[in-house]
Biopython code that builds the backbone (N, CA, C, O; Angstrom):
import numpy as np
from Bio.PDB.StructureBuilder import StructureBuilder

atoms = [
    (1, "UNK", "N", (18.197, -8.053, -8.287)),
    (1, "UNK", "CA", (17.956, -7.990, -6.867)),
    (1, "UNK", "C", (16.463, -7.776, -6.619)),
    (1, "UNK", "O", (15.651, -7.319, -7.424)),
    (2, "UNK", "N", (16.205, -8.251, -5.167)),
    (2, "UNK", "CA", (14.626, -8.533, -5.460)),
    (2, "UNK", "C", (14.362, -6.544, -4.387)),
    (2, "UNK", "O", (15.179, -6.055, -3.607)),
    (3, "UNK", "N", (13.298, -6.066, -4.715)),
    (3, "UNK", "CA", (13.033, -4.845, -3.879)),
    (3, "UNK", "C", (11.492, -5.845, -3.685)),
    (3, "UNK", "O", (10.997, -6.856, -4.183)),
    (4, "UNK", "N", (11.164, -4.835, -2.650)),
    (4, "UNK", "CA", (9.702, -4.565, -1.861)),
    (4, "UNK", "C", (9.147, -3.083, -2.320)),
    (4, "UNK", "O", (9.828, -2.585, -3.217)),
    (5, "UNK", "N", (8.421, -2.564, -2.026)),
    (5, "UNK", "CA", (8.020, -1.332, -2.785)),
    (5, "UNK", "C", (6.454, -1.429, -1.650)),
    (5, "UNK", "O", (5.545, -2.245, -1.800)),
    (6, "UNK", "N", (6.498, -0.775, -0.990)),
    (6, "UNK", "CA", (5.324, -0.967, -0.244)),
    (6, "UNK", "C", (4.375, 0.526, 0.089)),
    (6, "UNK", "O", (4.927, 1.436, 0.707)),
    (7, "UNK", "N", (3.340, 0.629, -0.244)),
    (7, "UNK", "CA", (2.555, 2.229, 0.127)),
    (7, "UNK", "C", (1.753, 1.934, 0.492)),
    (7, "UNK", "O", (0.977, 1.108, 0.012)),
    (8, "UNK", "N", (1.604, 2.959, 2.218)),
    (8, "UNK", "CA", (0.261, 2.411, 2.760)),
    (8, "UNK", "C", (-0.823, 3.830, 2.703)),
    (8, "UNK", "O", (-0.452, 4.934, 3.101)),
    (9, "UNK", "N", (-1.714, 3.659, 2.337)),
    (9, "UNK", "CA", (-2.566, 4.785, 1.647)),
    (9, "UNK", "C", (-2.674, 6.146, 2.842)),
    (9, "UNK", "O", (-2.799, 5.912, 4.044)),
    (10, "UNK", "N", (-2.627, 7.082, 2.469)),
    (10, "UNK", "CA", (-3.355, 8.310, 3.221)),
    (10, "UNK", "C", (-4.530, 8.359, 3.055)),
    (10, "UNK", "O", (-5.047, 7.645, 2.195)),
    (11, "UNK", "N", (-5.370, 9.320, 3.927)),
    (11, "UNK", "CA", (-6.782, 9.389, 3.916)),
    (11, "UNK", "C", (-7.623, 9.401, 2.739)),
    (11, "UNK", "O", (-8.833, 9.357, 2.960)),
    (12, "UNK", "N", (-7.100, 9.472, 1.090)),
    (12, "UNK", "CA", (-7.681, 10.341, 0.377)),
    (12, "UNK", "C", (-7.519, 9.464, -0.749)),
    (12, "UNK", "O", (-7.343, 9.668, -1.950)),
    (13, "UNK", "N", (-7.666, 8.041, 0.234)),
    (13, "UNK", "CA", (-7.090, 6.709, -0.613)),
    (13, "UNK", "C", (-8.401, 6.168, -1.601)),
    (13, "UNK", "O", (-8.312, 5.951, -2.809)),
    (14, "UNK", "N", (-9.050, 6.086, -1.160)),
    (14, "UNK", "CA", (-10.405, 5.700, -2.404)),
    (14, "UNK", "C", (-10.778, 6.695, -3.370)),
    (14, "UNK", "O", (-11.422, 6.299, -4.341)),
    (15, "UNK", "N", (-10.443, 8.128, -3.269)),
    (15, "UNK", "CA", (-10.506, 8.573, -4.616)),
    (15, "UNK", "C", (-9.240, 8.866, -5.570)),
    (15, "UNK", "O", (-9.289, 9.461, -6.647)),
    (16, "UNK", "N", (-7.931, 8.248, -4.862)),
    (16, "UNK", "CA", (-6.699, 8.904, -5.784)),
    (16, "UNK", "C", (-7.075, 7.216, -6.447)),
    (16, "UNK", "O", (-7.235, 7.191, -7.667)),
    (17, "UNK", "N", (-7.179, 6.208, -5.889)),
    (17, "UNK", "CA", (-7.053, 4.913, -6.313)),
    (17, "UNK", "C", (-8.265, 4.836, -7.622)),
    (17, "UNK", "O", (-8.059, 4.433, -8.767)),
    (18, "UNK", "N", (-9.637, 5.386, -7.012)),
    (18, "UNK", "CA", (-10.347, 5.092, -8.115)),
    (18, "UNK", "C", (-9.745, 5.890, -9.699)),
    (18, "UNK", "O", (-9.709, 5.204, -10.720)),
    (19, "UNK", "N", (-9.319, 7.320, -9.723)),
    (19, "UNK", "CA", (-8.872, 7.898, -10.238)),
    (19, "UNK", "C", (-7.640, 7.697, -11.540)),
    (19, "UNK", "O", (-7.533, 8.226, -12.646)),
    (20, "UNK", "N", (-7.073, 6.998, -11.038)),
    (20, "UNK", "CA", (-5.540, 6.645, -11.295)),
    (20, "UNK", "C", (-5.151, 5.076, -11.398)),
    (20, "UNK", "O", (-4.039, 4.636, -11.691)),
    (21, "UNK", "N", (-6.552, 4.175, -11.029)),
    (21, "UNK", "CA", (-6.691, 3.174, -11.650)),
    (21, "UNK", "C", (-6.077, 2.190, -12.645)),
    (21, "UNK", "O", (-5.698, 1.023, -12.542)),
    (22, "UNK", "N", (-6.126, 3.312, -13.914)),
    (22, "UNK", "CA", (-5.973, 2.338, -15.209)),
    (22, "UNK", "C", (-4.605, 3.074, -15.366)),
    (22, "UNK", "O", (-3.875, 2.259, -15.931)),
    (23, "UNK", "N", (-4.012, 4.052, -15.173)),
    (23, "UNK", "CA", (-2.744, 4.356, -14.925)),
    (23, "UNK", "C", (-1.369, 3.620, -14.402)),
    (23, "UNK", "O", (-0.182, 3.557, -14.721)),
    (24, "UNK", "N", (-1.996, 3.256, -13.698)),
    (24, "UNK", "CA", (-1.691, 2.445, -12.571)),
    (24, "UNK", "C", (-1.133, 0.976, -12.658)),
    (24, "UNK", "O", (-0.029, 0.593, -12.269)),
    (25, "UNK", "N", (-2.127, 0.235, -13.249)),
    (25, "UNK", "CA", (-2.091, -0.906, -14.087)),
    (25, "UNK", "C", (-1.107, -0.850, -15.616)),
    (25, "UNK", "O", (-0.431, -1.764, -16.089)),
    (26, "UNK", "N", (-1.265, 0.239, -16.035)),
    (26, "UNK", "CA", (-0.260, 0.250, -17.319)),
    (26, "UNK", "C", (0.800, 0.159, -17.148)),
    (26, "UNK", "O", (1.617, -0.544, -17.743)),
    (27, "UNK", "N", (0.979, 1.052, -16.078)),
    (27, "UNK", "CA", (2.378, 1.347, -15.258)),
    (27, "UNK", "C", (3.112, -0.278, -15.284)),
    (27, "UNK", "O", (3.898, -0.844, -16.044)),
    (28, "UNK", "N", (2.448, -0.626, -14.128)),
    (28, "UNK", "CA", (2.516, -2.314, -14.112)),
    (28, "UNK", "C", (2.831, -3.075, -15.453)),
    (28, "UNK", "O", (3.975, -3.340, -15.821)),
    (29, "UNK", "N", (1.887, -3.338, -16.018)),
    (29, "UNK", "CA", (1.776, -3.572, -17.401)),
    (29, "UNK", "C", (3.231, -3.247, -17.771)),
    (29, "UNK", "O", (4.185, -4.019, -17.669)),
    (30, "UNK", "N", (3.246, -2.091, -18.179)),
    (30, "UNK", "CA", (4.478, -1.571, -18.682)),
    (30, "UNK", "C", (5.882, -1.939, -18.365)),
    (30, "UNK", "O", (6.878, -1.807, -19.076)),
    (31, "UNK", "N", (5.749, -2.538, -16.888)),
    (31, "UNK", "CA", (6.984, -2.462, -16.496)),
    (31, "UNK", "C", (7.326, -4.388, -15.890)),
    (31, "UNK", "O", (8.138, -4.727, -15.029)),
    (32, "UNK", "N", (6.412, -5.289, -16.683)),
    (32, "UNK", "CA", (6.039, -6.560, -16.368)),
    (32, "UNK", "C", (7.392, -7.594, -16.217)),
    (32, "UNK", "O", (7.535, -8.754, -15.830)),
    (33, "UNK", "N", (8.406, -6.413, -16.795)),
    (33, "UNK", "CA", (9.662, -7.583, -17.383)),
    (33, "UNK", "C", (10.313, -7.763, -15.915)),
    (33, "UNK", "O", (10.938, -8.784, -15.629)),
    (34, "UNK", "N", (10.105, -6.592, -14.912)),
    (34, "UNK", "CA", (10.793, -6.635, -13.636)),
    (34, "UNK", "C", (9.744, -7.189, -12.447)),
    (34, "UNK", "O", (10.189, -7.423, -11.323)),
    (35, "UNK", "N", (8.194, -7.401, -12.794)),
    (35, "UNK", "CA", (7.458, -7.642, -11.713)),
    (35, "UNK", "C", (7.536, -8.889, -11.457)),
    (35, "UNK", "O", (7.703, -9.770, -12.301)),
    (36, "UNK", "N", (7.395, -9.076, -10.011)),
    (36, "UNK", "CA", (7.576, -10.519, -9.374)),
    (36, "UNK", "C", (6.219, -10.615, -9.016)),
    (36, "UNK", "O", (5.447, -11.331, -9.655)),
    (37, "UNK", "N", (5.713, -9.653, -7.613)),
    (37, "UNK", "CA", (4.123, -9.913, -7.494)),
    (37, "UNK", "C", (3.541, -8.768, -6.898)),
    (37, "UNK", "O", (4.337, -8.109, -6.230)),
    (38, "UNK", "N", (2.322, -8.322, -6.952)),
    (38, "UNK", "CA", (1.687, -6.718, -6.672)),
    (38, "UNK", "C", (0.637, -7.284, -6.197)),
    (38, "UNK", "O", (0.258, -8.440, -6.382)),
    (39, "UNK", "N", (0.095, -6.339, -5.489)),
    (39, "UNK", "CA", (-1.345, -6.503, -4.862)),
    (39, "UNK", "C", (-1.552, -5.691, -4.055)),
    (39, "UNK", "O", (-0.580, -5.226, -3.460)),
    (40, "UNK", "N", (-3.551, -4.987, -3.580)),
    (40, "UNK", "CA", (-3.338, -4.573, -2.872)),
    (40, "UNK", "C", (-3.230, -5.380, -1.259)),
    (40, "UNK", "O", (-3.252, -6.600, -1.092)),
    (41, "UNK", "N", (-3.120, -4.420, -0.269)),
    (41, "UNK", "CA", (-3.352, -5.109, 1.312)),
    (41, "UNK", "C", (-4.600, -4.169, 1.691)),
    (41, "UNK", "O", (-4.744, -2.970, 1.450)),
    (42, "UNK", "N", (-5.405, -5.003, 2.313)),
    (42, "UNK", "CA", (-6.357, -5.243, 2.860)),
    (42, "UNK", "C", (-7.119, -5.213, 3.875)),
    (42, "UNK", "O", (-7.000, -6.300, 4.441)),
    (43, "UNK", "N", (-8.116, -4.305, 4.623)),
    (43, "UNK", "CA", (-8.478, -4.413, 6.096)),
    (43, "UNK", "C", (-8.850, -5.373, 6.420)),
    (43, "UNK", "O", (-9.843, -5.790, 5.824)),
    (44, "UNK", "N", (-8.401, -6.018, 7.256)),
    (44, "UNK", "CA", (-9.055, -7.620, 7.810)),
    (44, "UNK", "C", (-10.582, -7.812, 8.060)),
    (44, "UNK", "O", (-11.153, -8.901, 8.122)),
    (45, "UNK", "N", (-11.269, -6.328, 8.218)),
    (45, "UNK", "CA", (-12.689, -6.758, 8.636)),
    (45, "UNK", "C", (-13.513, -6.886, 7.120)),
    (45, "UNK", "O", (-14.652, -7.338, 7.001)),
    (46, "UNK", "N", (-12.932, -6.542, 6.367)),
    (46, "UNK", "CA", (-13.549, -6.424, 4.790)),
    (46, "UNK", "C", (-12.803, -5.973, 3.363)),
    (46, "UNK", "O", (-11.592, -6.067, 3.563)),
    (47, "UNK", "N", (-13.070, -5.509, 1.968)),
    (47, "UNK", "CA", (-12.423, -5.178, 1.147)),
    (47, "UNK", "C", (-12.147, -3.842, 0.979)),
    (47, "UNK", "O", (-12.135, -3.238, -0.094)),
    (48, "UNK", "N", (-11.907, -3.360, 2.171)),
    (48, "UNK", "CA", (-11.127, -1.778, 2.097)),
    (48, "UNK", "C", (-9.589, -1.987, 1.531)),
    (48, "UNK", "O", (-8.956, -2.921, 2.025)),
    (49, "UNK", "N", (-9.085, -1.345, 0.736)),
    (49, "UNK", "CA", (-7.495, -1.040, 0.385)),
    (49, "UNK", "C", (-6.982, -0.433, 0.787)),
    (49, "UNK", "O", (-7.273, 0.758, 0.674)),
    (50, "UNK", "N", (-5.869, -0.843, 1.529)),
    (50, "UNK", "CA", (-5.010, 0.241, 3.148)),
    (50, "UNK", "C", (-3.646, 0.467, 2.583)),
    (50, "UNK", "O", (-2.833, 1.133, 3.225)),
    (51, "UNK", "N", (-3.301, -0.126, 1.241)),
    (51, "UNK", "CA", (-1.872, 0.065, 0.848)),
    (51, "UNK", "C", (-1.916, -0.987, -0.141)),
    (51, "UNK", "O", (-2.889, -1.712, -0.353)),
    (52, "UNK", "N", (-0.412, -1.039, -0.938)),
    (52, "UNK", "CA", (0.158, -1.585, -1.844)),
    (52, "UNK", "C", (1.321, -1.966, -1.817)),
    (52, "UNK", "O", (2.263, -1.174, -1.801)),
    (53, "UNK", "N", (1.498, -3.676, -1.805)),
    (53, "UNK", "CA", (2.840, -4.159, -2.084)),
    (53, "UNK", "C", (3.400, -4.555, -3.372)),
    (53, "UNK", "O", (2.928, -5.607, -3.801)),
    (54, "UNK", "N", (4.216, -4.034, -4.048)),
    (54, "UNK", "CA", (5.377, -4.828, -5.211)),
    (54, "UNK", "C", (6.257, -5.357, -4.782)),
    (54, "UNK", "O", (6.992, -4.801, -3.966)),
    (55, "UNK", "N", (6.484, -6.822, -5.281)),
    (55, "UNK", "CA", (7.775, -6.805, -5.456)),
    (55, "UNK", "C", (8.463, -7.406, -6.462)),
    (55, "UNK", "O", (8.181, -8.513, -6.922)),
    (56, "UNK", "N", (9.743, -6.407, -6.970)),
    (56, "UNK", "CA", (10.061, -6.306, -8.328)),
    (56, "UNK", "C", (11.721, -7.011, -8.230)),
    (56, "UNK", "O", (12.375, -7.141, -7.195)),
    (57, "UNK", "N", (11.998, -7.268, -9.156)),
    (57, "UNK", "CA", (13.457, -7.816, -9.537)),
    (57, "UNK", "C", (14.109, -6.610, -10.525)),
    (57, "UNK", "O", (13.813, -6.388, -11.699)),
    (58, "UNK", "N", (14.946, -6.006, -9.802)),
    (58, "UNK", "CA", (16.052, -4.873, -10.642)),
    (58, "UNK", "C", (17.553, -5.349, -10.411)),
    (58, "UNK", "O", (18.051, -6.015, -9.503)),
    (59, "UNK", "N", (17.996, -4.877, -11.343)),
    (59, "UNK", "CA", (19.564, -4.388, -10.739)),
    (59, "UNK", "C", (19.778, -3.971, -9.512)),
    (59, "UNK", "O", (20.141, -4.818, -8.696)),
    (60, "UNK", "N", (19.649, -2.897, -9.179)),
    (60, "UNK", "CA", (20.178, -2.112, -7.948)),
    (60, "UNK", "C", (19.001, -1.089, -7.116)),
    (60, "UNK", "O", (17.832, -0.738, -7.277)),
    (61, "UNK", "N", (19.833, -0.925, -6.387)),
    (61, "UNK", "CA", (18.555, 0.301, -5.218)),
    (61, "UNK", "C", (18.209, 1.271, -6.421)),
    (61, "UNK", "O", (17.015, 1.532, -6.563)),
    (62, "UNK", "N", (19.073, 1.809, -7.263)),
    (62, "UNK", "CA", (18.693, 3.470, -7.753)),
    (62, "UNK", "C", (17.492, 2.769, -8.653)),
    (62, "UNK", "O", (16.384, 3.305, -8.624)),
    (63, "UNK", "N", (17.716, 1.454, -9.537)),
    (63, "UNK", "CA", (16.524, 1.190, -10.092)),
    (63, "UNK", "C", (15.323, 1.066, -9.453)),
    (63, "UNK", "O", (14.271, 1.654, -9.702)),
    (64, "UNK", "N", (15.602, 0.118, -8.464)),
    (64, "UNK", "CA", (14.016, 0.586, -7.402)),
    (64, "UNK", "C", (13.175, 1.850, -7.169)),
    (64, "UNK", "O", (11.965, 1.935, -7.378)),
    (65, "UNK", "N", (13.843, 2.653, -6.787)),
    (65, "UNK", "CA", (13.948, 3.797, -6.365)),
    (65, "UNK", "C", (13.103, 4.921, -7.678)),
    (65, "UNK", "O", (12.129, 5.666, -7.574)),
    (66, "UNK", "N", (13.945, 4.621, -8.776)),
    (66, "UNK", "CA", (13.026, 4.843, -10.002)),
    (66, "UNK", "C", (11.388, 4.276, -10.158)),
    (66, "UNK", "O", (10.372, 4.887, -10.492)),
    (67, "UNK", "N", (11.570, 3.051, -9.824)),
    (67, "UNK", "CA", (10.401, 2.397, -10.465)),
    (67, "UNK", "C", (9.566, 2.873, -8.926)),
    (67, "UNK", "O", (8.438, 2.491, -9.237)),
    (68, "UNK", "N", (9.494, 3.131, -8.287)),
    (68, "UNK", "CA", (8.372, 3.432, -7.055)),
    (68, "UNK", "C", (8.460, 4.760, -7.350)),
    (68, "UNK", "O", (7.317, 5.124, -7.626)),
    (69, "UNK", "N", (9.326, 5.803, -7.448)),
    (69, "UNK", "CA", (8.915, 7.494, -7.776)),
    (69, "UNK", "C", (8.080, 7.592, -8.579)),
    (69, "UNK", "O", (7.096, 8.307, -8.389)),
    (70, "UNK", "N", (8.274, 6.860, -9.734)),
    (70, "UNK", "CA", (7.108, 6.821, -11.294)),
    (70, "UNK", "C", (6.266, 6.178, -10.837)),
    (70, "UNK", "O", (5.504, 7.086, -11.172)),
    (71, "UNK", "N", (5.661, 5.517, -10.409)),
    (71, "UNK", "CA", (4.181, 4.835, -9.987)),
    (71, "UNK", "C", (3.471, 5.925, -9.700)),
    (71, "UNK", "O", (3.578, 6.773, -8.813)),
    (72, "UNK", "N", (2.418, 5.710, -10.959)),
    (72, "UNK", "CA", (1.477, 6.906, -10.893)),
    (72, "UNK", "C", (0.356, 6.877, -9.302)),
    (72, "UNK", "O", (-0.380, 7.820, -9.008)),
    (73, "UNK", "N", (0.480, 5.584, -8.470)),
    (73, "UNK", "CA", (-0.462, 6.061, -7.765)),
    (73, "UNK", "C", (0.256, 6.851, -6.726)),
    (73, "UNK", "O", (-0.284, 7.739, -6.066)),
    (74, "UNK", "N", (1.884, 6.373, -6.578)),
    (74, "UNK", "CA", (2.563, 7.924, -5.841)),
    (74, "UNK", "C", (2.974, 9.019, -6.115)),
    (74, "UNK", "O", (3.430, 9.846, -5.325)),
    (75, "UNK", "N", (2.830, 9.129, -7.407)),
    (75, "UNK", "CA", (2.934, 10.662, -7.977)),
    (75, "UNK", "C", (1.627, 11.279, -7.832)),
    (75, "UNK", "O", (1.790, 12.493, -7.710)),
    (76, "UNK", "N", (0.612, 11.012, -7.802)),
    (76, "UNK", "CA", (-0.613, 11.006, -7.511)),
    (76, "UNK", "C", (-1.007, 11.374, -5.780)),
    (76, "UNK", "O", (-2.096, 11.751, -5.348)),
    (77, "UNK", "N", (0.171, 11.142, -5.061)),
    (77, "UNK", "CA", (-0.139, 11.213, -3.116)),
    (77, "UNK", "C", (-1.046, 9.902, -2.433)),
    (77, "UNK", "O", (-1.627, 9.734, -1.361)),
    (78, "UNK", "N", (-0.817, 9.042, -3.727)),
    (78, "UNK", "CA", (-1.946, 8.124, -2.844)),
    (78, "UNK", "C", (-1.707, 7.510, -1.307)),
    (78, "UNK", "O", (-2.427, 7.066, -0.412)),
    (79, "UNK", "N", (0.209, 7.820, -1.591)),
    (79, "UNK", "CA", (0.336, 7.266, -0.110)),
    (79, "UNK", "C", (0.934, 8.170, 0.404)),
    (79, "UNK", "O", (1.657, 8.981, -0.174)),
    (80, "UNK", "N", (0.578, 8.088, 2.034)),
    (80, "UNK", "CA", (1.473, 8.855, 3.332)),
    (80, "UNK", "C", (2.371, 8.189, 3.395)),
    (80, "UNK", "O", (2.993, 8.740, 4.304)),
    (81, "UNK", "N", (3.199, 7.006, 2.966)),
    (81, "UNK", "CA", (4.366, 6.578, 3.523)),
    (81, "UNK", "C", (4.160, 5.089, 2.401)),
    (81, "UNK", "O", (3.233, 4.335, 2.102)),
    (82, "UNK", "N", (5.825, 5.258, 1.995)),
    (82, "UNK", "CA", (6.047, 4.478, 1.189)),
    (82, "UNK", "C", (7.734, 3.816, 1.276)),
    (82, "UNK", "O", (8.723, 4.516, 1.056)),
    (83, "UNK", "N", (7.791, 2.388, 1.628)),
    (83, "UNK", "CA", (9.040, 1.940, 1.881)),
    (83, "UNK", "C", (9.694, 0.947, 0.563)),
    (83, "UNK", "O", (9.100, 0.151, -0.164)),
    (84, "UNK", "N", (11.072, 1.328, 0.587)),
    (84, "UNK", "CA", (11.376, 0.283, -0.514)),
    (84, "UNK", "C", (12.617, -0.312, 0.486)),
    (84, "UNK", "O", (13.403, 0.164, 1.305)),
    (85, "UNK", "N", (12.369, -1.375, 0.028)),
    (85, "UNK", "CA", (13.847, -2.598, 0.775)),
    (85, "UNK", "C", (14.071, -3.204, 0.260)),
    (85, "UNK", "O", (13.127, -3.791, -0.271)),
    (86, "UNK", "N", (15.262, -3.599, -0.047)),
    (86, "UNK", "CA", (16.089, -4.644, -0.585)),
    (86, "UNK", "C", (15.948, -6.114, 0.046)),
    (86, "UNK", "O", (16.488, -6.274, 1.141)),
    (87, "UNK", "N", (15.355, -7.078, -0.465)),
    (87, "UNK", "CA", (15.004, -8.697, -0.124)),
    (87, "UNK", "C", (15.629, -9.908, -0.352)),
    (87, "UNK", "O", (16.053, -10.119, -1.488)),
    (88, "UNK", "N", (15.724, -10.469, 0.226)),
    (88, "UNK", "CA", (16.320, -12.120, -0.656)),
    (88, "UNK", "C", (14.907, -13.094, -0.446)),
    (88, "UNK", "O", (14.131, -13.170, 0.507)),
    (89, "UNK", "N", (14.927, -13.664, -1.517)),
    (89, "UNK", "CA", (14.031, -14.767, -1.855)),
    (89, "UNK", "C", (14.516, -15.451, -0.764)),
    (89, "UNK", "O", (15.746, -15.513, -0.741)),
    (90, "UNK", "N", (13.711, -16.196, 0.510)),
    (90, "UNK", "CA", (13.608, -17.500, 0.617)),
    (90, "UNK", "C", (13.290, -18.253, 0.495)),
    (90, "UNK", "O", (13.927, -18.960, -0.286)),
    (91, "UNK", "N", (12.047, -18.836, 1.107)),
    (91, "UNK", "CA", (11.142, -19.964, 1.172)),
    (91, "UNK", "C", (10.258, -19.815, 0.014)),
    (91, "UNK", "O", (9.400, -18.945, 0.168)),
    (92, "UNK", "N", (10.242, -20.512, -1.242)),
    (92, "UNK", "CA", (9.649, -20.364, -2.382)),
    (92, "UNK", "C", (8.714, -21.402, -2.308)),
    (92, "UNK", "O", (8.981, -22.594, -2.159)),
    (93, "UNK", "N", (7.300, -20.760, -2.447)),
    (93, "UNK", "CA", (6.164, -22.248, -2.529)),
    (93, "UNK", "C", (5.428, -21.658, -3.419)),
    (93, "UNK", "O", (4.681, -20.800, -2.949)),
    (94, "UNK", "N", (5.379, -21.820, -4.548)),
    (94, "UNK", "CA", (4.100, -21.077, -5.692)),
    (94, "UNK", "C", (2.827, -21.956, -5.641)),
    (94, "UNK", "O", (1.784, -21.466, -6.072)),
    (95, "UNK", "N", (2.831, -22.945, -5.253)),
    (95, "UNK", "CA", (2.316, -23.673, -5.604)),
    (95, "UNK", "C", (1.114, -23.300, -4.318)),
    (95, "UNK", "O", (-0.055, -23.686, -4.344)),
    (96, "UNK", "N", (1.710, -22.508, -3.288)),
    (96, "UNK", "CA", (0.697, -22.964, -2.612)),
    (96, "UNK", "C", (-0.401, -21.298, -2.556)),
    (96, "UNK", "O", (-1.220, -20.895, -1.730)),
    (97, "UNK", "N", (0.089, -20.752, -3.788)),
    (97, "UNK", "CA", (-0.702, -19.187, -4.162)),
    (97, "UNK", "C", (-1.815, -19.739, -4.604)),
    (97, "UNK", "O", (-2.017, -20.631, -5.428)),
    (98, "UNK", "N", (-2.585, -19.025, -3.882)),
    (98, "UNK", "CA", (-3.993, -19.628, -4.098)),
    (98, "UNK", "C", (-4.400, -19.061, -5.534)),
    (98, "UNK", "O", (-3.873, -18.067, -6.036)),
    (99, "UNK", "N", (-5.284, -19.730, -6.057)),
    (99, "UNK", "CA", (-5.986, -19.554, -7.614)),
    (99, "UNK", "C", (-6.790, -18.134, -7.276)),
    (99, "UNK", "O", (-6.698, -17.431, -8.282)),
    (100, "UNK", "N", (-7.290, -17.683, -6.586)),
    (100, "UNK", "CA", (-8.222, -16.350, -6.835)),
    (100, "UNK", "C", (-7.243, -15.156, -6.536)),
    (100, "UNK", "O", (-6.072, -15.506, -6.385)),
    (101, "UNK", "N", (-7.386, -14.422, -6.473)),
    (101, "UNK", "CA", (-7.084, -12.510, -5.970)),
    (101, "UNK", "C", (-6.976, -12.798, -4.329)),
    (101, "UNK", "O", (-5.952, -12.419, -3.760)),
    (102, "UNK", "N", (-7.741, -13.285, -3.769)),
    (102, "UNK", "CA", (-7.539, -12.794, -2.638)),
    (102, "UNK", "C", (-7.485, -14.610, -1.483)),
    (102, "UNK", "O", (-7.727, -14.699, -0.279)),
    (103, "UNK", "N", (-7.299, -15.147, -1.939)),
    (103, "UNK", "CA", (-7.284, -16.590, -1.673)),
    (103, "UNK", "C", (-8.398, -17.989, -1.809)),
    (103, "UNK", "O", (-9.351, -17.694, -2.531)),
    (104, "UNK", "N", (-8.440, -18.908, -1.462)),
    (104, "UNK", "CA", (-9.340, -19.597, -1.940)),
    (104, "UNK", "C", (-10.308, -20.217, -0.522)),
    (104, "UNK", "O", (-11.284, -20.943, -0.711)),
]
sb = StructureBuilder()
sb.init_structure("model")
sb.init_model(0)
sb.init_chain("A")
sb.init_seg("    ")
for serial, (resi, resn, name, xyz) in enumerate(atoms, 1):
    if name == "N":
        sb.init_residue(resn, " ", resi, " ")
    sb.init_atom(name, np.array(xyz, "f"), 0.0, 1.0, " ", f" {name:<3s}", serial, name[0])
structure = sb.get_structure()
């Protein structure tokens, strides 16, 4: 089942993030067999980081639920508010993911 996993940062977001970084990524890393796609989100006027979306393929809610408690950047407080939801794939276009990080 597909989850969302979404944290949108509290104030104290550029130093838990710089901090917890490479943690963070392992985590990821670590857990690659269930990731679909991560990234952060973005202030529209520039490259500030306002939050974080996953979204992962598990079994069930309690697995979700696991895999967002253990994310070191929320064990860490990086976020004031963090949602997980249950998704269905629709409209699938890979093709049209742009080649860079943040689009082309």
């Amino acid at each position: 089942m597909l989850y969302m996993v979404y944290g949108v940062d509290g104030p104290d977001g550029p130093r838990i993030r710089d901090a917890m970084r490479d943690e963070h990524f392992q985590y990821l890393e670590d857990n690659s067999e269930i990731m679909v796609l991560g990234g952060a989100t973005l202030a529209d006027a520039d490259d500030t980081r306002t939050g974080s979306l996953l979204i992962i393929n598990v079994p069930d809610r309690a697995a979700a639920d696991a895999f967002a408690d253990h994310e070191p950047f929320r064990k860490a407080g990086l976020f004031k508010e963090v949602t997980v939801r249950r998704m269905r794939r629709g409209q699938w276009y890979p093709e049209n993911a742009p080649g860079g990080a943040e689009g082309d």
